[in-house]
N, C-alpha and C positions, 0 to 999 in steps of 0.2 A: 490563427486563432489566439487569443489572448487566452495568456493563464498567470490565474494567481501565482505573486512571489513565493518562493520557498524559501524555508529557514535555513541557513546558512549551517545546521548542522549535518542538514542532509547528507549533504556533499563528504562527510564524514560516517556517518551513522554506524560507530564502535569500530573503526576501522584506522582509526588516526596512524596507527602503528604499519600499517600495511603501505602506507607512502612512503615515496624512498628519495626524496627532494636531492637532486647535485648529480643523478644516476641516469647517465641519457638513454632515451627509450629509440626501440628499434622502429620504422613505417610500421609495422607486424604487432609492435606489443603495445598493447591495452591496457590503460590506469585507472583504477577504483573510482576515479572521478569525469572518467571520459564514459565507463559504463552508466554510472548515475546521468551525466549531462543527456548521454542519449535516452535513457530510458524517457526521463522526465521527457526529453523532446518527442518521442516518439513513438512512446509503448500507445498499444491500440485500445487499452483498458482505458488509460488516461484520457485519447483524444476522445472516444466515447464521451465519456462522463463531461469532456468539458462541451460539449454538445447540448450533454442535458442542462449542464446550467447556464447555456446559451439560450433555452427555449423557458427556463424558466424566468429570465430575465425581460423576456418578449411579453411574459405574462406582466411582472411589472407592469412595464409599456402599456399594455391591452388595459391592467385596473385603471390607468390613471383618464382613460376616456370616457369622456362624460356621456350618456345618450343623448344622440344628436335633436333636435328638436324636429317637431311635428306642423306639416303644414297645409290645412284640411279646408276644402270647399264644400259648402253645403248650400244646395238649393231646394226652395219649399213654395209650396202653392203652385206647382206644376201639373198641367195636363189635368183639372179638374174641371166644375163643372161651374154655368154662371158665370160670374165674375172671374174667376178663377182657371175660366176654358182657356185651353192651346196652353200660349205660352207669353200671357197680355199680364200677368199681376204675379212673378214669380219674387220669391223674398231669397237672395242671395247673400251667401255669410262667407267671407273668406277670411280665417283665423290660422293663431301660427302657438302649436302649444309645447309646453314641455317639462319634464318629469324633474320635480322638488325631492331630492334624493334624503334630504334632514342629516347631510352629514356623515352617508355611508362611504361617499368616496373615499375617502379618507384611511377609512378603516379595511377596505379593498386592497387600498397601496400597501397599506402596512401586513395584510395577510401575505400579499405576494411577496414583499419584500424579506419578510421572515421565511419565507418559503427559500427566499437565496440563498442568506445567511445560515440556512441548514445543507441547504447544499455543500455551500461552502467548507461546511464541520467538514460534511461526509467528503469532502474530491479531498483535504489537506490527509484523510486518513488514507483515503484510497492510493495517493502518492506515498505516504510513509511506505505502505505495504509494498508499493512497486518497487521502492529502493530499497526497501527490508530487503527483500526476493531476487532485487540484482546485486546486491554485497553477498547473501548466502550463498547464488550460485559461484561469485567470482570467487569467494571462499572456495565452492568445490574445485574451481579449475586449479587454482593453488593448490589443493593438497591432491591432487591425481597430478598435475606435472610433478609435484615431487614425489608422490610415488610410482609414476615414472623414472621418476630419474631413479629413486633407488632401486627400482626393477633392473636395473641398465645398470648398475654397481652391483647386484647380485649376481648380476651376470658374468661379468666380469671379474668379482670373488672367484663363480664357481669355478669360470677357466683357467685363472689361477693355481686355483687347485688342482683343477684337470694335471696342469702341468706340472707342477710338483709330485701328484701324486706318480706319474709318468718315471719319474725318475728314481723314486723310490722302488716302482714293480720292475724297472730295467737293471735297476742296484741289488735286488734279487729279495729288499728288504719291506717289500709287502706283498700280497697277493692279487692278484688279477683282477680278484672282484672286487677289490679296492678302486680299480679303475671303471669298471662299469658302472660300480654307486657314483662316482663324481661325475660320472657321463651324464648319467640319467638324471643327476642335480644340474647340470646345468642344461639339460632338456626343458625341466620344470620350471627353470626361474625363466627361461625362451615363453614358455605359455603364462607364465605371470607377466610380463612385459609387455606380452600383447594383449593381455586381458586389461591391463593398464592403459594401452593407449587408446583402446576402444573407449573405456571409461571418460577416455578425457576427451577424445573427438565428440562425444554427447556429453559431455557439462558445455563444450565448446559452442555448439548448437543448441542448449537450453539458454545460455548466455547471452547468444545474439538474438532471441528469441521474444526480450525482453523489449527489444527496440523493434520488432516485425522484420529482423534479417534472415530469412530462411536459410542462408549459407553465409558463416562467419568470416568476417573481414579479417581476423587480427589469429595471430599464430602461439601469442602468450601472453598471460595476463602476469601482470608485472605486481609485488608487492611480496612485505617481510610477516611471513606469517609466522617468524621465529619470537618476535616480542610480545611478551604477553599482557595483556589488556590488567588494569587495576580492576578487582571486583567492589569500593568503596564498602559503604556501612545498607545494613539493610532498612536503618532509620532514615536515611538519606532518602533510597527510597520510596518509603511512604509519603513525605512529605510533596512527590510530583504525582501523584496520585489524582487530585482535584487538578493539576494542569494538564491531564494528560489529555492527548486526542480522541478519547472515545467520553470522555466526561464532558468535553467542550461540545463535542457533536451531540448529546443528550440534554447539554443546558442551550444550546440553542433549538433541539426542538421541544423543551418547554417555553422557550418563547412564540413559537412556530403555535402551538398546543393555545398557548392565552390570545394570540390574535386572533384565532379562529373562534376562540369562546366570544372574544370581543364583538366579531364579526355577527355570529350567531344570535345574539343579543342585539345588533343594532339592527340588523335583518327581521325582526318581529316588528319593530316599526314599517308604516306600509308608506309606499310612497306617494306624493299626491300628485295630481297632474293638472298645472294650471295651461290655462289656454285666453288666449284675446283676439281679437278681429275687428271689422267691420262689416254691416250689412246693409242689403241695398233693398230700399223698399221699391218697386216699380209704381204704383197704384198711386203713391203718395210723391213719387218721384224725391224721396228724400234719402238720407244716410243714417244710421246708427253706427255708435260701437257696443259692441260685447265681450264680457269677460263672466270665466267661470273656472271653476276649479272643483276637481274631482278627489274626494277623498276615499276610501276601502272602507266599507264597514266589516270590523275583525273585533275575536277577542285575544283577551293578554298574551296565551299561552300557544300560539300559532307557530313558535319554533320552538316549543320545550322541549323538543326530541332533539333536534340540532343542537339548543345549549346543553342539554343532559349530555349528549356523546361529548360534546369538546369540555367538559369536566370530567368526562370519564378518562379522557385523553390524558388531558393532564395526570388524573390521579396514576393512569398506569407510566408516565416517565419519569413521576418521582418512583415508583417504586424501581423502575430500570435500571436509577441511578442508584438507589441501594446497591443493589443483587451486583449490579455490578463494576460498584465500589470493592466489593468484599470478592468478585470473583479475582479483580485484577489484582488483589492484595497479595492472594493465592496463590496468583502463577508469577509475581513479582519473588515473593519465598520461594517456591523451588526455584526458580530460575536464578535466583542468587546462591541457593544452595548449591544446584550442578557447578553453578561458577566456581565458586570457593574449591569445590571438589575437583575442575577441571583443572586448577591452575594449581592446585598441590601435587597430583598426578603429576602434571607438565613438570616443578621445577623437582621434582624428586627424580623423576626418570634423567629428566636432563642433567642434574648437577649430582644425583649419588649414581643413579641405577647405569646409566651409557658412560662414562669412563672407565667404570670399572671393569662392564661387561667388555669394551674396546682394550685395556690393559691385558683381560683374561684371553682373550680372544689371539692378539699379537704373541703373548707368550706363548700359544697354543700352537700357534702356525711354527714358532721357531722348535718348540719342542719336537713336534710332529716333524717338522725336517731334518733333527737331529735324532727319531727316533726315539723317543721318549713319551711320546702318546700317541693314540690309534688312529686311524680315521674316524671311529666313530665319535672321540672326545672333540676333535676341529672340526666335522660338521654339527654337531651339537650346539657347541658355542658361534660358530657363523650364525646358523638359523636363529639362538636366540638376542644378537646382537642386531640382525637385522630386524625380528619381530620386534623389539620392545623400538629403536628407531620409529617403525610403525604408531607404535605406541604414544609415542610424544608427537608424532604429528597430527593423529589424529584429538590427544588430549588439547594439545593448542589450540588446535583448528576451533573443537567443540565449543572451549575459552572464548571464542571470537563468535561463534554464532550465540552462544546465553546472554554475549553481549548486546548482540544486533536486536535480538527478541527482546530485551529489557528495553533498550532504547526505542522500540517500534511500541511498548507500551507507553511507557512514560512522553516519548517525544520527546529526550532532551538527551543530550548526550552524557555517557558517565566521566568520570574524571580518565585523563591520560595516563598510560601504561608508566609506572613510576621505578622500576626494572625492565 
């Protein structure tokens, strides 16, 4: 099946940051652009649609045939009476007619054809959203393998401590149930770990799901979810507003909208139907030709209902393109708002709030081995070293989807991560 070119930004769509060019990938790992190529190739939304505008293409095909001409025999003075008994003085006419269209062909092709061209709008949108949809999921596999992984470092924190703690209830210089709290801590981070990989076996399988793979081929998806995306200006913004993919899809079905007015209009003229032949006199033993032509008697207003609807058509997709001009304005602002807010979060936690908390933390562990703090001070500071970690990957992460959603408005990609 043939499908329309994609924009070269697809294969990106707010993601630039997530490729890791010079980094060799495993059989097993999966790259942001091998997700995309398959979708495109073979999500079953997609081949659908390009189905439909396989059939509406057919329609083209089908306006552009003219009707075929008419080829009619008529006999007269048959089987009467006199002269005219049996079958001794019969007047034979064999004519060949066919329909004066005044010019509607024309305006046929072009209603179907604008019928494509809308299609067209809607499959360029319909793809946006399917790589919108496979960058967010592979988004998710990204941030459940890493927290994964820090499930699997909690873990290994807590036995840590286990161990340490071990030696402090054998050196006589804590209590017992110092050791049963650090047991039970790394019980909990055992059932966080698995409640982790569950999560990412299904992002794994919503993933593959995109290309119609019931059971995923690939073991990781590869990419730096650590760079954070530029949020640009929100004036920038507005300006793709009029280019974006749902503006284009509503000005070509006001063109869709006027061929049909057109059509409606040309449709109230009626068609005529000329015809010519020869006739055969028998009585006279001679030949004629004959011509005639059949006109409709109508009046003016025989499609005013058909032209009134396709005015009304029109009128309602300027109004579309109002309402939603001003919707996508709306969700253009917040969604640069969460940005700005996603990525202050991210560089705060990352460059003030995790060093410090990782400094307090180190200090904690030597203190508490030297007896100078409790257990209850060093799992304190673990638990919130590891939660806010959490925190910045989920603040990235979110960075990375406000950007996918902007750019699956706009259709254009925003400028590259400049940090």
């Amino acid at each position: 099946m043939r499908r329309a070119d994609t924009p070269a930004w697809l294969a990106a769509v707010g993601l630039l940051a997530l490729a890791q060019p010079g980094l060799a990938v495993d059989s097993g790992d999966l790259t942001l652009d091998e997700a995309i190529s398959r979708t495109l190739s073979d999500n079953p939304e997609l081949v659908a649609f390009g189905y439909q505008i396989q059939a509406q293409r057919g329609r083209v095909t089908q306006s552009a045939i003219k009707p075929a001409p008419e080829i009619a025999v008529e006999v007269e003075n048959l089987l009467g009476t006199g002269t005219y008994s049996g079958v001794s003085a019969p007047e034979t006419t064999l004519s060949l007619g066919w329909v004066l269209e005044r010019g509607k062909r024309r305006h046929y092709v072009e209603a179907a054809r604008a019928g494509v061209s809308a299609l067209d709008a809607r499959a360029q949108i319909v793809r946006l959203d399917a790589v919108a949809l496979t960058a967010l999921l592979f988004l998710d596999n990204l941030e459940f393998q890493e927290r994964f992984g820090m499930a699997r470092e909690a873990i290994a924190m807590a036995e840590q401590t286990v161990a340490t703690v071990n030696g402090r209830v054998a050196a006589g210089r804590a209590a017992a149930a110092e050791r049963a709290r650090a047991e039970a801590t790394v019980a909990k981070a055992r059932l966080v770990a698995e409640d982790m990989e569950h999560e990412l076996s299904t992002a794994r399988h919503r993933l593959a799901a995109q290309w119609a793979e019931a059971q995923p081929d690939f073991q990781r998806a590869t990419g730096n979810w650590r760079q954070l995306p530029a949020a640009g200006s929100f004036a920038s913004l507005l300006k793709r507003i009029e280019g974006s993919p749902e503006m284009a899809r509503l000005l070509t079905q006001r063109r869709l909208r006027e061929a049909e007015l057109r059509l409606a209009r040309i449709q109230a003229r009626p068609d005529w139907l000329v015809s010519a032949g020869v006739r055969r006199l028998e009585l006279a033993d001679d030949y004629a030709f004959r011509v005639g032509i059949t006109v409709p008697l109508m009046t003016r207003d025989r499609n005013r209902g058909l032209v009134a609807e396709a005015q009304a058509n029109i009128g309602r997709v300027d109004a579309e393109q109002a309402a939603t001009r001003v919707q996508i304005e709306a969700q253009l602002f917040a969604l640069h708002e969460a940005l700005k807010h996603s990525l202050h979060s991210a560089e705060i936690l990352r460059d003030e709030v995790l060093p410090r908390l990782q400094e307090a933390a180190d200090q904690t562990r030597k203190g508490y081995e030297a007896g100078r703090y409790g257990y209850f001070e060093l799992q304190q500071l673990q638990s919130e070293l590891l939660s806010t970690r959490a925190e910045l990957v989920a603040a990235a992460v979110n960075a990375r989807r406000q950007v996918i959603e902007v750019e699956r408005l706009t259709g254009a990609a925003l400028p590259a991560a400049t940090h």
